[in-house]
N, C-alpha and C positions, 0 to 999 in steps of 0.2 A: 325633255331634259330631266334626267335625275336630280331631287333634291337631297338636302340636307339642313342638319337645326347647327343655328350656331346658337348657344342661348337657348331661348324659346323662339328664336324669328328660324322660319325658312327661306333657305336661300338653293342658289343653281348650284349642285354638286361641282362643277369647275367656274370658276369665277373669270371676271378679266381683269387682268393685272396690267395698269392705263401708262407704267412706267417707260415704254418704248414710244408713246406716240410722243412725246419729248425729250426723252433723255436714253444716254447709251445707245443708241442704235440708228445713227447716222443724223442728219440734220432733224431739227424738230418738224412734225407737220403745223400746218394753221390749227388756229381756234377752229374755222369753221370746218375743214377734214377734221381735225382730231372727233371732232365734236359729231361727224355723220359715222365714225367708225362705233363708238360708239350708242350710236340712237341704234345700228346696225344690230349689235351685239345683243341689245335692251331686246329688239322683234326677233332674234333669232331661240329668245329665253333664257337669256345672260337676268338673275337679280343682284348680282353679287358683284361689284366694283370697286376696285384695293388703287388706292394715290399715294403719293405722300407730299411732306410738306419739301422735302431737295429733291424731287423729279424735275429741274430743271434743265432750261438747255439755251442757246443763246439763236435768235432768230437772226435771218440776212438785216436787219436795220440795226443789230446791236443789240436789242432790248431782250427782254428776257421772258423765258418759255417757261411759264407757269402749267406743269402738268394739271394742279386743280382746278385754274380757271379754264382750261379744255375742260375737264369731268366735268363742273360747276356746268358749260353751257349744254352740252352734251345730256345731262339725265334733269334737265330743269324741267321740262314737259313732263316728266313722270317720274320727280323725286318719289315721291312717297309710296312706288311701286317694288323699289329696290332696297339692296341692302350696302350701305356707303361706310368705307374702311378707309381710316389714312392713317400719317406713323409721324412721332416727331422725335427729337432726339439728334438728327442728325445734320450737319450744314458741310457743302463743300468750301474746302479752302484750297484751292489750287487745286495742286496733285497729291491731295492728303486730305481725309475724312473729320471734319471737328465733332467728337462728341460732347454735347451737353443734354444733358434731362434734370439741370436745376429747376426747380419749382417754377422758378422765374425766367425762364425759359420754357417750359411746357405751358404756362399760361398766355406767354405771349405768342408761341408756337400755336395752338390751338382758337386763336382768337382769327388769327391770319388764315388759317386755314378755313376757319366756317365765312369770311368774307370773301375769299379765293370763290370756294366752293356754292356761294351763294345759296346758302341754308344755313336753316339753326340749330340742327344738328348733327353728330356726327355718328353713327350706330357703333360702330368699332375706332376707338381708339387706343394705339398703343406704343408702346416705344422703338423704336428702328431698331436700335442699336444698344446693348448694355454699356452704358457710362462706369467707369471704373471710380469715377469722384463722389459717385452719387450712390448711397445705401437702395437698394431694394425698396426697399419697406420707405423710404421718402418719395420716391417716384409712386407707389402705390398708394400712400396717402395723399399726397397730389392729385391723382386721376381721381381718387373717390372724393375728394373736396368739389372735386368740377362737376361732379356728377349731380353732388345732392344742391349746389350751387344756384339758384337763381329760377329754376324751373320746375313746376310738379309734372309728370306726363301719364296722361290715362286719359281715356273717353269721359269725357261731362267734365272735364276738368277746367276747361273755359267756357261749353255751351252742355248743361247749367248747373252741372253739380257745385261749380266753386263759387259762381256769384251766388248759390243761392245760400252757401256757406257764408260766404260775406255777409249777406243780407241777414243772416242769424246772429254772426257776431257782434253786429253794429246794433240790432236790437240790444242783444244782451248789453253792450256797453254803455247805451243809452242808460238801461234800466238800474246797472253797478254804479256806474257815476250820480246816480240821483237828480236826473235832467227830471223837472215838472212839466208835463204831459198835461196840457187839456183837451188833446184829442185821442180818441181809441189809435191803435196801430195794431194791423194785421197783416200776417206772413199768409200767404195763398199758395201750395205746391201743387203743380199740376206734373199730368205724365203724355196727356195726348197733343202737345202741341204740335208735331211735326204730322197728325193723323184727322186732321180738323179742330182741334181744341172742343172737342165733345164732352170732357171733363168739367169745362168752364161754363161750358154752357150749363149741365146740370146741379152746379153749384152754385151760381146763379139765380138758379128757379127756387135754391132755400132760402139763399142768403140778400139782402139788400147789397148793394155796387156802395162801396166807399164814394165819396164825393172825386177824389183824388188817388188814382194808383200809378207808379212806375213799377216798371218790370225789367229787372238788370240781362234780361236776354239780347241785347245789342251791343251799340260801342257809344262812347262818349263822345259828344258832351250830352247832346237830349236830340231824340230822335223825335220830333212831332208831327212827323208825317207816314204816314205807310202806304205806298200804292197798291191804287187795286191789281186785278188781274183779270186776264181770261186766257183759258185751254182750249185752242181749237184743234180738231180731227179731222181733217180729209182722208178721200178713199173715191178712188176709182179703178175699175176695171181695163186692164191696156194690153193690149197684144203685143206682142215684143217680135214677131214674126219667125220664119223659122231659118231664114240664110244670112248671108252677111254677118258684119260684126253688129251682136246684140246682148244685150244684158239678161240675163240667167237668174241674178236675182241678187238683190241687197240687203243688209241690213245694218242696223246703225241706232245706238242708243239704249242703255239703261232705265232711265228714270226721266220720266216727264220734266223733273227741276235743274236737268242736270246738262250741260254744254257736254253734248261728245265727244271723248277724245280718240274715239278708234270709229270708223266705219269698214265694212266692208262689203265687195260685189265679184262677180262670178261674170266673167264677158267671155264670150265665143266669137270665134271667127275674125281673128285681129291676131297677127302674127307678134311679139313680144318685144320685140326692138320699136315696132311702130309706137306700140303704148307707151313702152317707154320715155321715148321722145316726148310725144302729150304727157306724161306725170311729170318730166323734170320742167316740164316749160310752168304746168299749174302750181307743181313746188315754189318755183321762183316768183308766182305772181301772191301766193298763200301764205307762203310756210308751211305747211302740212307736208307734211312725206309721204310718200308711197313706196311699198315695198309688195312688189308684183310675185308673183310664184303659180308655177305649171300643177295644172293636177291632173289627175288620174285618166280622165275623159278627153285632156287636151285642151281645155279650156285655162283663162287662166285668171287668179284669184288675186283682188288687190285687196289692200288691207293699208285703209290711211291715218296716219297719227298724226293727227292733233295735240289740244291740252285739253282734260278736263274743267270745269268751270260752274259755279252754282246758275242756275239758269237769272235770278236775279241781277246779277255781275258778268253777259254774255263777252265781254271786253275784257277780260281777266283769261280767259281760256283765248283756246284756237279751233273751229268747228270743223270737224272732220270729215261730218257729213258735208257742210255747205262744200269744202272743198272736192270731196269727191260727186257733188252733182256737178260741181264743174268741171272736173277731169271727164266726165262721162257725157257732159254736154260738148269736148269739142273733140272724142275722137270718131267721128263722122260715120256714126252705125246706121244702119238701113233705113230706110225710110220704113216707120211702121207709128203706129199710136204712142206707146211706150216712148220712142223717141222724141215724140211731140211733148208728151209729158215732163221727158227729163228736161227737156231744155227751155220751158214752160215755168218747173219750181226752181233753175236754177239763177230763172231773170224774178222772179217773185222772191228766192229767198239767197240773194247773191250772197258770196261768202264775204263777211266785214262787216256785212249790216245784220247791226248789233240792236236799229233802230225800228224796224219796222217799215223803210221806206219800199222796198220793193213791195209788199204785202198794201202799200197803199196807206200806211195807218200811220206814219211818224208824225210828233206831235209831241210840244212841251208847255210848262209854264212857268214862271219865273219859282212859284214858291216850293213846285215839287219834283223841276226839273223833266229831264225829257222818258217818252217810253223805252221801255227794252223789250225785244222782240228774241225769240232762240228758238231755232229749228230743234227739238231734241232726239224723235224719233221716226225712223222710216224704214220700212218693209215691204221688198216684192217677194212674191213666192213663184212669179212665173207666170202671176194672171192677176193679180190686184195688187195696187201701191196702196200703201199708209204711210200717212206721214201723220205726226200732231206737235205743235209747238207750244209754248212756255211764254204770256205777255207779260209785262207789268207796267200798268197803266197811270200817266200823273192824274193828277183832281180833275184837271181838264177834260178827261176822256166824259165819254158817253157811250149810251148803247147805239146811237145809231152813225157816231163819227169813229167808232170800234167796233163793234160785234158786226153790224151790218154792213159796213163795208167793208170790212178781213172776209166776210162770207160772199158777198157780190163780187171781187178783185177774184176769188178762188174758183167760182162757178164761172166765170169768164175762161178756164180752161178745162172746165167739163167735170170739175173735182165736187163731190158733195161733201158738204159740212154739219161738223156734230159740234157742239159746243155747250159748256152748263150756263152759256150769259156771263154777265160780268160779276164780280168780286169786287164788291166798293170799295174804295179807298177808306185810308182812317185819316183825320185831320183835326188836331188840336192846336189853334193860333197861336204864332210864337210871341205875342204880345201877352198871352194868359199869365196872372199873377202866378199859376202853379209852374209852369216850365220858365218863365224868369228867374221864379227862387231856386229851382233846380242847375240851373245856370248857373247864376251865383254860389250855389255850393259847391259845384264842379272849381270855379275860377280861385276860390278864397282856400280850397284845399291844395291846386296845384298848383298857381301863380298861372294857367294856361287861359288866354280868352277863350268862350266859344260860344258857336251858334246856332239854334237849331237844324237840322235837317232831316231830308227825305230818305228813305230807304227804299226798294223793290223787294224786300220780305218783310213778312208779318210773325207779328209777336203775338202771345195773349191779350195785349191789351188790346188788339187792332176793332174788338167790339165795344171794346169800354169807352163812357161818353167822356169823360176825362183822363183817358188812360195816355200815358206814353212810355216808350221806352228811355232808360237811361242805365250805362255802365252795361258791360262791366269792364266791355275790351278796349285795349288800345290800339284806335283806327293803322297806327306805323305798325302792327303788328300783326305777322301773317299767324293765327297761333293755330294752326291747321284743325281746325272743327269737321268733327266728322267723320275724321281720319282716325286710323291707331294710332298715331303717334301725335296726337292733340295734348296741346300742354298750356301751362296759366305760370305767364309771370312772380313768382310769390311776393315780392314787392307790389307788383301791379293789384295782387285781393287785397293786400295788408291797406294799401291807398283807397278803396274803394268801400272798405269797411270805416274808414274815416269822413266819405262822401256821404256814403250813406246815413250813418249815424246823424252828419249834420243837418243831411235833409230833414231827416224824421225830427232833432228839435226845433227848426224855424219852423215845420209845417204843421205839426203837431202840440206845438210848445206854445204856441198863438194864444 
């Protein structure tokens, strides 16, 4: 599909314009049709999707046909792929158009729309209709008050360019207000945390370890636990045979850390209504969609969507892969090796289990909670499968109630295993006088209780002997990390440079 820039974003030179799946053009469809038309639109390479806030229409119960709560369900598995347009300004009244674009009305208009639409922002916002009451230039300073309003958006703006800005400011205001220090306090920047923290390490080897570090790379209130981990890699060779319906070849997965949200496979010798049939039945038992298409040779090419998800958080996404080794475990292709295998990883890594149980390994404990388990990546080329998955392991684990039996459970169907061992856990007692007073500084800043806990990702401090994390995000807030469109509260750093500051004089002020 042709693009084009609106801005700086690229979007699909024709867009879809979601106003007829409710309004004007005969009864509304459901949430759930509107909602597959366009997931439809999204795999055909639709980025570009236009609502507004009166695309309304009245359903057979009476109740009322929200155009953006269809969009809102419709591009939630891959908001942050597209480009999201709505209009405000306008309300039906009868058989007559009300225009208003008062201030006070574009804020309330806009507020309703990002809860409709279930996200936090809107990429195009503008007015439906010229309001004849309303100056230009007031609707225009309106929309740019909303803009610069409440949010910064850029990369590191929540993970970690801005806490680490906080963590500057709060020094510095410690230092202008004239708090007395009887302990040193050091600011540590690093750049390779997301690459091993190799940085840390060799900083380290100059510097003595402070008695006491936080590191605002989490969420509040105090993180004092970080689970380990381990990466395993199977790999077997499997014949896929050469008649019947049989799989030609898969793949599926970006990044080791990362829940899949697209997989795809190449099957011959299965007529397309049959497959059919088996996708919508594994849809309904999944969520995951399928969207089938003929190629060139005659074979034909599935392609399943999911949701993305950090491998940490496999619960948060929808795994595309797990769902399409189910799809391919029950449409009844020949008997050959290959087949053994699909049907093999798909009782060892059934789709839901987020836990580890099929792998043999599930397993919690009260203080750091249970493991998480995610398939992330798999590969046939026609003559070898790979697959490697993403763990993370409570305190509880070990190497031989985890490494060694994720590796015994795998060889039990012929697959050999590669793996680096385990990744120990970090564990700093929530009874420590250091994450109490950080505690307390959290609760005496924002009136909110709270309590330590565990995480499935690692911070810089995860080697340090008293290290934990604390700040900077807020656990209610999705502030998209990672993404291009990552943004930070500015109330939320302004609050956290008043945490931080406190900490540093109980802890340091001693």
């Amino acid at each position: 599909m042709n693009m084009r820039k609106i801005g700086t974003d690229e979007v699909s030179a024709i867009g879809l314009g979601c106003m007829g799946i409710t309004h004007a053009s005969g009864a509304p469809m459901s949430i759930e049709d509107g909602a597959k038309v366009i997931e439809t639109a999204h795999d055909l390479g639709y980025t570009l999707f236009d609502t507004a806030e009166c695309y309304t229409g009245v359903y057979p119960d009476g109740t009322t046909a929200y155009n953006e709560e269809v969009v809102g369900k419709g591009i939630k598995s891959f908001r942050n792929e597209i480009f999201l347009a709505s209009k405000c300004g306008v309300q039906h009244g009868g058989d007559h158009l009300i225009l208003d674009s008062s201030p006070e009305t574009i804020r309330k208009s806009v507020e309703g729309s990002l809860k409709r639409l279930g996200t936090d922002h809107i990429d195009l916002y503008y007015q439906h209709r010229i309001d004849p009451k309303v100056e230009p230039e007031t609707v225009a300073e309106t929309m740019a008050a909303l803009i610069k309003e409440g949010k910064m958006f850029g990369r590191g703006t929540a993970d970690d360019k801005g806490p680490a800005i906080a963590a500057i400011y709060a020094m510095r205001a410690v230092k202008e207000l004239g708090y007395p220090l009887k302990k040193n306090v050091r600011l540590v920047l690093g750049s390779d945390e997301e690459c091993g923290s190799s940085d840390l390490e060799y900083y380290y080897k100059k510097e003595v370890e402070a008695p006491c570090t936080f590191s605002p790379d989490a969420e509040f209130p105090v993180i004092n636990i970080e689970k380990g981990g381990m990466r395993g890699h199977f790999e077997k060779t499997s014949d896929a045979g050469t008649t019947g319906v049989r799989l030609v070849s898969l793949q599926a997965g970006t990044k080791l850390n990362v829940v899949p949200g697209k997989a795809y496979a190449e099957l011959a010798g299965m007529a397309k209504e049959d497959l059919k049939t088996c996708a919508d039945e594994t849809e309904q038992k999944t969520g995951v969609s399928f969207v089938l298409e003929d190629t060139e040779n005659g074979n034909i090419k599935i392609t399943a969507c999911g949701a993305f998800a950090h491998a940490s958080t496999p619960e948060m996404g929808n795994n595309a892969l797990t769902a399409l080794l189910q799809l391919l475990a029950s449409v009844g292709m020949e008997e050959s090796e290959l087949k053994n295998d699909i049907s093999f990883l798909a009782k060892v890594y059934p789709h839901g289990d987020g836990k580890g149980a099929g792998l043999g390994v599930a397993m919690s404990d009260e203080e750091s909670g249970e493991l998480t388990l995610s398939l992330d990546l798999m590969n046939y080329d026609g003559k070898t499968l790979t697959g490697s998955y993403d763990c993370r392991a409570p305190i509880c684990a070990t190497k031989e109630n985890l490494y060694d039996t994720a590796g015994q459970n795998m060889k039990k169907g012929g697959f050999s295993m590669e793996g680096s061992g385990m990744f120990p856990p970090h564990h700093v007692p929530a009874d420590s006088p250091f994450v109490q007073t950080l505690l307390q500084c959290y609760t005496d800043v924002t009136g909110k209780p709270g309590k330590p806990f565990a995480i499935g990702g690692g911070t810089y401090v995860h080697h340090l002997k008293n290290g934990v994390a604390f700040g900077c995000a807020d656990l209610e807030v999705d502030n998209r990390m990672h993404g291009a469109d990552e943004f930070v509260e500015i109330e939320c750093l302004k609050e956290c440079v008043v945490i931080f500051a406190e900490a540093i004089v109980r802890i340091c002020g001693e």
